[in-house]
N, C-alpha and C positions, 0 to 999 in steps of 0.2 A: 915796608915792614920786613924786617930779615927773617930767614926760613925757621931758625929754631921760636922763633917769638911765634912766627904761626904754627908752628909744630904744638907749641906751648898751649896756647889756646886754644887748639882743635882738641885737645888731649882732657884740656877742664872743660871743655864743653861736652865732651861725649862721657867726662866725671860727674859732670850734673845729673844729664840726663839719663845716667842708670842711678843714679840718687836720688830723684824724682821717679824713673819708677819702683825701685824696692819698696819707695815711703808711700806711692799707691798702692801696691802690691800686701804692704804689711796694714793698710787701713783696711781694706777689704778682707783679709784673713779676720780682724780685730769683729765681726759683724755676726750676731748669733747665728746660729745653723735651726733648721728646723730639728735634729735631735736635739738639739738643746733645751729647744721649746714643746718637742716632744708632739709636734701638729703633725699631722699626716691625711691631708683634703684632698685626695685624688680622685676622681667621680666616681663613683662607685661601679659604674658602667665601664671603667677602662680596665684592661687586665694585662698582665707583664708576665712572660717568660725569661727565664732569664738560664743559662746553659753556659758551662765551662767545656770546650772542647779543646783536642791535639787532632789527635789520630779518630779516635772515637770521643765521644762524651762523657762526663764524668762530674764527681765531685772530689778526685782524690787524685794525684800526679806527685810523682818521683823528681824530686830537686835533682837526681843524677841523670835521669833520662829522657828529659820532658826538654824539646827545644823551646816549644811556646803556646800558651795556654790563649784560645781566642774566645773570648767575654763577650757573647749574643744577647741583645735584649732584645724579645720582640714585644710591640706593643700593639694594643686589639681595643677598640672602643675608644680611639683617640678623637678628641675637638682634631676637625680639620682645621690647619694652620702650621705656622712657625710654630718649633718646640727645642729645647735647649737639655739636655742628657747629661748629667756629672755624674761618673762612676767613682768612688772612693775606697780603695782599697786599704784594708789597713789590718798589721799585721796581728798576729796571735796577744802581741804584749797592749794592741790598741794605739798604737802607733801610724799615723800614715804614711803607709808607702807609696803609692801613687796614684795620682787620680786623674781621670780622662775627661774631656770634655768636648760633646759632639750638637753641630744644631744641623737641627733636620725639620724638613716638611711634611708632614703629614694630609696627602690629598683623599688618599679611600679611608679612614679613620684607622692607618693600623700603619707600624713601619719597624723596621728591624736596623740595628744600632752595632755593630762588631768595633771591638777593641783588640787588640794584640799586646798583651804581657809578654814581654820578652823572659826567659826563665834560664837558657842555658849562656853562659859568660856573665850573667846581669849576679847583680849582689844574692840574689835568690839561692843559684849555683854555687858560687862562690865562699858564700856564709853561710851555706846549710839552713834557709830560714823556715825549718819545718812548723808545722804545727796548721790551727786553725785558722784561717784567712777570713775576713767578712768585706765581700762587695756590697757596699747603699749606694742604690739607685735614686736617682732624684732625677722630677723630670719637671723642669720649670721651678726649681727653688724647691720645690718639695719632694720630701725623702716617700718614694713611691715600695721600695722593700729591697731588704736586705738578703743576702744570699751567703750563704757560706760555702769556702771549697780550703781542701788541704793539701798541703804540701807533705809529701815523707819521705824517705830517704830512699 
């Protein structure tokens, strides 16, 4: 087989296969959320902290100043086990900006979870994207609470 014909077909095969995954990627998006459905079952026995930090701690951070905002969950009363963490960020207008997703083990029923929002070069900086931010925590499919921090100038 000559080189461009294998060129040719290594090029639609690796066209497939990011074709096959967006089209998993978008069926998975297509799949209710629990705000949707508005359930919130988390034992009553587990409790979450949840903290925006740089330098110090906070709920407010300077789009000019702030290099990177680090998003701490800690969790207290956890089922020992595998557990799966999506943080969803989304901006002032309800938009999502970005969301994380962390699986961790829970052996003493408690574990702490750090994410890193990039803020200085990132679109944040950039676009000036001030205003009210809301982080929902979800821990195993379900939206365990929501947190808000802002952005100002």
């Amino acid at each position: 087989m000559d080189a461009s014909i294998r060129s040719t077909l290594s090029r639609l095969a690796a066209l497939t296969g990011a074709v096959l995954l967006l089209a998993s990627g978008l069926a998975a998006a297509k799949k209710p959320t629990l705000e949707d459905t508005g359930r919130q079952s988390i034992r009553p026995s587990t409790r979450l902290a949840v903290t925006f930090c740089e330098v110090s701690c906070s709920t407010s951070f300077s789009v000019r100043k702030t290099r990177d905002v680090f998003i701490r969950t800690n969790w207290f009363g956890l089922k020992a086990g595998a557990h799966e963490q999506k943080t969803v960020l989304t901006l002032p207008d309800g938009s999502v900006y970005q969301s994380f997703t962390a699986k961790f083990t829970s052996l003493k029923k408690g574990a702490t979870v750090e994410h890193v929002l990039p803020v200085a070069g990132s679109w944040i900086h950039q676009r000036g994207l001030k205003g009210e931010w809301k982080a929902s925590i979800y821990l195993d499919g379900e939206l365990a609470r929501t947190a808000t921090l802002k952005f100002t100038e």
